[in-house]
C-alpha positions in Angstrom: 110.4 75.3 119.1 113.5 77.1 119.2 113.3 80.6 117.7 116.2 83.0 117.1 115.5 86.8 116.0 118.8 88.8 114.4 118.9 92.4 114.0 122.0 93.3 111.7 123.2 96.2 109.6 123.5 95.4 106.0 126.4 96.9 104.0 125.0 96.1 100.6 121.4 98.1 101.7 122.8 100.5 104.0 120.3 99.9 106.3 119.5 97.8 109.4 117.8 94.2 108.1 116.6 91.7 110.4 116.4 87.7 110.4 114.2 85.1 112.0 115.1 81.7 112.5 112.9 78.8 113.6 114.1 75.5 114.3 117.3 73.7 115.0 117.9 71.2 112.6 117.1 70.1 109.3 117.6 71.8 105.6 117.3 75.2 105.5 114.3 76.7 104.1 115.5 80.6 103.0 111.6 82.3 103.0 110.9 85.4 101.1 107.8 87.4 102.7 104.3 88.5 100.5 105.0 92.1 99.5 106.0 94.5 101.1 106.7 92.4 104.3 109.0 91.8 106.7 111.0 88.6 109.1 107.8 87.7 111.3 105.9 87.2 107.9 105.1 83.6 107.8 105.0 83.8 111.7 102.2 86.9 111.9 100.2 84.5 109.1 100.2 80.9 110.0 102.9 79.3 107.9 105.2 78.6 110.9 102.1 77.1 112.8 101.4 74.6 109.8 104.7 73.6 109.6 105.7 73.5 113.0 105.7 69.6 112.7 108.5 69.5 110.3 110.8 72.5 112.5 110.2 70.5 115.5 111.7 66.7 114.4 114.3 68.7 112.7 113.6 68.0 109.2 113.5 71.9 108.6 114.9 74.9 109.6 113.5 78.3 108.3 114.7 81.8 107.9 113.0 84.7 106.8 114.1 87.6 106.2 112.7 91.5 105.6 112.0 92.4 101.7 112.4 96.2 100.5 109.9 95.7 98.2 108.5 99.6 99.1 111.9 101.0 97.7 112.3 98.6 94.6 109.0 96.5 93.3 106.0 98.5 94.6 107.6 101.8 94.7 105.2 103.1 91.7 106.4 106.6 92.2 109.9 106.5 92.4 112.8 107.0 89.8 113.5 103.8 87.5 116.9 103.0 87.7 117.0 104.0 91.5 114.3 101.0 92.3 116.1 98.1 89.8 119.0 99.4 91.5 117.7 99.1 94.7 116.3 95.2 94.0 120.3 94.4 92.5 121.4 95.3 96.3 118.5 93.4 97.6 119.7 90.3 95.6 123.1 91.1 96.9 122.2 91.5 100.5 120.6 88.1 100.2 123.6 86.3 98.8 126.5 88.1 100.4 125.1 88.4 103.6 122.2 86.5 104.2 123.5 83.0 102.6 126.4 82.9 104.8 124.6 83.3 108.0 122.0 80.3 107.2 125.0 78.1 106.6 126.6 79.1 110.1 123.6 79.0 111.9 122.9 75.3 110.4 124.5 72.0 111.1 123.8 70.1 108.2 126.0 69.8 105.1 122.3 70.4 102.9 122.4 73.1 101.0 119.1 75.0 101.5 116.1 75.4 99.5 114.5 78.7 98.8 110.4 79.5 98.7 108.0 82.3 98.7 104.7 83.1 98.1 103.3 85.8 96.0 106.0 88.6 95.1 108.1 86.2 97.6 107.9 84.1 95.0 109.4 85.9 92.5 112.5 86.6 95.0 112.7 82.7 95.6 112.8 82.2 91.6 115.1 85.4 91.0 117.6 84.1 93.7 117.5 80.2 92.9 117.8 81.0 89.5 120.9 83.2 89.6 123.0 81.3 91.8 121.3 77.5 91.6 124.9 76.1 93.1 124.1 77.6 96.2 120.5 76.3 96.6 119.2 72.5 96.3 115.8 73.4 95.1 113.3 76.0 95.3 109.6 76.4 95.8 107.8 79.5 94.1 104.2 80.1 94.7 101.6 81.9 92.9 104.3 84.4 91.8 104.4 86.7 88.7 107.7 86.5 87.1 107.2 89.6 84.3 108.6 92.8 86.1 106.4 94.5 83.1 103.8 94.2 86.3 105.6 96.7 88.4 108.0 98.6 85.9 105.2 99.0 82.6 108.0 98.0 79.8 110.7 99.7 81.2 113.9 98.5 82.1 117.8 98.7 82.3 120.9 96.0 82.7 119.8 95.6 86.8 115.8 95.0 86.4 116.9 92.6 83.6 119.1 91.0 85.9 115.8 90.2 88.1 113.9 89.5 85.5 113.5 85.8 85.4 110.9 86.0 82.2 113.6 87.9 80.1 117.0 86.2 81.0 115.9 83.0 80.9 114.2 83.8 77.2 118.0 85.1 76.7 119.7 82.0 78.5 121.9 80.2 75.6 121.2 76.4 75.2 124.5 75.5 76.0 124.7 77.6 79.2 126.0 75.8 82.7 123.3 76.9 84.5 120.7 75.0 82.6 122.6 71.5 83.4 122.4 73.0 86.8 119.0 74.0 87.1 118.2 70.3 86.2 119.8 68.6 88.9 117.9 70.4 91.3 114.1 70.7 92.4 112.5 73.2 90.9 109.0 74.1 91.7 106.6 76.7 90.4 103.2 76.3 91.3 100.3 78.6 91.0 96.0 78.1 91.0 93.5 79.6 88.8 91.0 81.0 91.3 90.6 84.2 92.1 93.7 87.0 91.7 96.0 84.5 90.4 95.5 84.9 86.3 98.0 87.2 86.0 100.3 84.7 87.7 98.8 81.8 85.9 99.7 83.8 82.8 103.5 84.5 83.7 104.0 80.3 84.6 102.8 79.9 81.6 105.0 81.7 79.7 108.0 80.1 81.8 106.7 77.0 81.3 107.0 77.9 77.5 110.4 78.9 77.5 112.1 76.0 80.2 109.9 73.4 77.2 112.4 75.2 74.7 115.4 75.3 76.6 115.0 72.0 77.8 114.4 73.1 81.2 112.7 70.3 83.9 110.8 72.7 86.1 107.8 71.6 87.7 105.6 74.1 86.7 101.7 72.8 88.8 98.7 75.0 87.9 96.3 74.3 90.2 92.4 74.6 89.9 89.9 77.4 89.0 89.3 77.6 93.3 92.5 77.7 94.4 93.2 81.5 94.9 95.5 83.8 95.8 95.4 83.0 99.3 97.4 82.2 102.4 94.8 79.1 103.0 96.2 77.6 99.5 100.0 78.4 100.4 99.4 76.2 103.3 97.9 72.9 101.6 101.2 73.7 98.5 103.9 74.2 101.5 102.5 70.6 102.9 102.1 69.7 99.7 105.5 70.2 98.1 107.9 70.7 101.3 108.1 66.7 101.5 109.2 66.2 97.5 111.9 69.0 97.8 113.3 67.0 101.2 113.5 63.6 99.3 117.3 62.6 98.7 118.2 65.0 101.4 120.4 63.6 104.0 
C-alpha cells in the first residue's frame, strides 16, 4: 500500500500540522481522528487495516490529518473565546490548507467525502456541513453534535459557527445549502450500547430538525450493543463506505 507522511507548517494554526496519506487512487476519504488525536490515528487503531482492501484496488484514498482538540474542544480549563477561536482556525486550516492538498495529491475529478468517528465525527459534520460544495458526502459516527458537551451553555459567533445543532436550527428554509446538502450523501450514524446515549441523544435532535427543514440525512441508530467502540466503527466504515462510493466515477 502506498503510504505518504507530510509534515507542514500551517499559517491559519501557527503551528507545524502533519498529514497521512494512504492509497493511490480512488475518492478521497478526508478522516478526522477520536479526540484528541493525531495523523496515524486510524493507522495506530486498525481502521487502515480493515479497509486496506478498498486503498489497495484504488477505490479509496484516505487522509488524516492531526486535530487540536486539546486547545479548542477538550481544553476544560482554558479561556472561552480563545478555544472557539482556536476550533474557527481549525476549520480554516482544514479548508484552506488541507482541501487543496487532497485535490493535488489525487487524480480523480471526485470530490471527496469526509468521516470521523467520535469527536471526529463532529469535525466531519462541522466541515461537510459548512462547505457541502466542496465534499460529495460525509460519514459521521457516533458523534455528539451539541457543543453544550464541552462549552456548558456558553458560546459566541465562532463556537456557533461549529455548532452544527444550533445553525442548522437557525438555517432558513429557503437557504442554498439545504438544496445542496440534499444532493449529496449524508450519513450520521450512531448505536445505543454503552457510552453512546449522549450521542444517541444529539442524532436525535438533528434528526428532528433536518425532518423540519426538509433535510434527507441518513440519520442510522444502531442497537442497544453496539457501543462506543472502535470494533463497531469498523463493521459502519464497511458498512457505509460502499453506499457513499455508488455513482462515483
Amino acid at each position: 500500500m502506498k503510504k505518504e507522511y507530510i509534515e507542514h507548517y500551517s499559517k491559519c494554526l501557527n503551528k507545524q500540522m502533519h498529514l497521512c496519506i494512504y492509497g493511490h487512487a480512488g475518492v478521497t476519504v478526508l478522516g478526522f481522528p477520536t479526540q484528541d488525536s493525531n495523523c496515524h490515528n486510524y493507522e495506530d487503531f486498525g481502521i487502515i487495516y480493515h479497509l486496506s482492501d478498498f486503498i489497495e484496488q484504488g477505490r479509496i484514498q484516505i487522509v488524516t490529518v492531526d486535530s487540536v482538540d486539546k486547545e479548542s474542544w477538550s481544553c476544560e480549563n482554558g479561556i472561552l473565546s480563545w478555544r472557539s477561536a482556536r476550533q474557527e482556525q481549525y476549520h480554516n486550516y482544514i479548508i484552506e490548507e488541507v482541501y487543496p492538498i487532497l485535490m493535488q495529491k489525487n487524480t480523480s475529478n471526485m470530490l471527496p467525502i469526509v468521516t470521523g468517528p467520535s469527536l471526529g465525527a463532529n469535525h466531519a459534520a462541522i466541515t461537510f456541513l459548512r462547505r457541502p460544495e466542496l465534499f460529495s458526502g460525509m460519514l459521521a459516527l457516533s458523534g455528539v453534535y451539541n457543543s453544550d458537551y464541552f462549552f456548558h451553555g456558553w458560546c459566541d459567533e465562532n463556537l456557533y459557527k461549529n455548532s452544527p445543532e444550533r445553525f442548522l436550527e437557525n438555517m432558513p428554509a429557503d437557504h442554498p445549502y439545504i438544496r445542496l446538502y440534499n444532493q449529496k450523501k449524508m450519513i450520521f450514524c450512531v448505536g445505543q450500547g454503552a457510552w453512546e446515549y449522549d450521542g444517541a441523544q444529539t442524532l436525535r435532535n438533528l434528526k428532528r430538525i433536518f425532518d423540519e427543514k426538509k433535510i434527507n440525512a441518513w440519520c442510522d441508530f444502531w442497537g442497544s450493543d453496539v457501543s462506543h467502540d472502535w470494533y463497531w466503527w469498523f463493521i459502519q466504515l464497511r458498512y457505509f463506505i460502499p453506499i457513499l462510493l455508488e455513482d462515483q466515477g
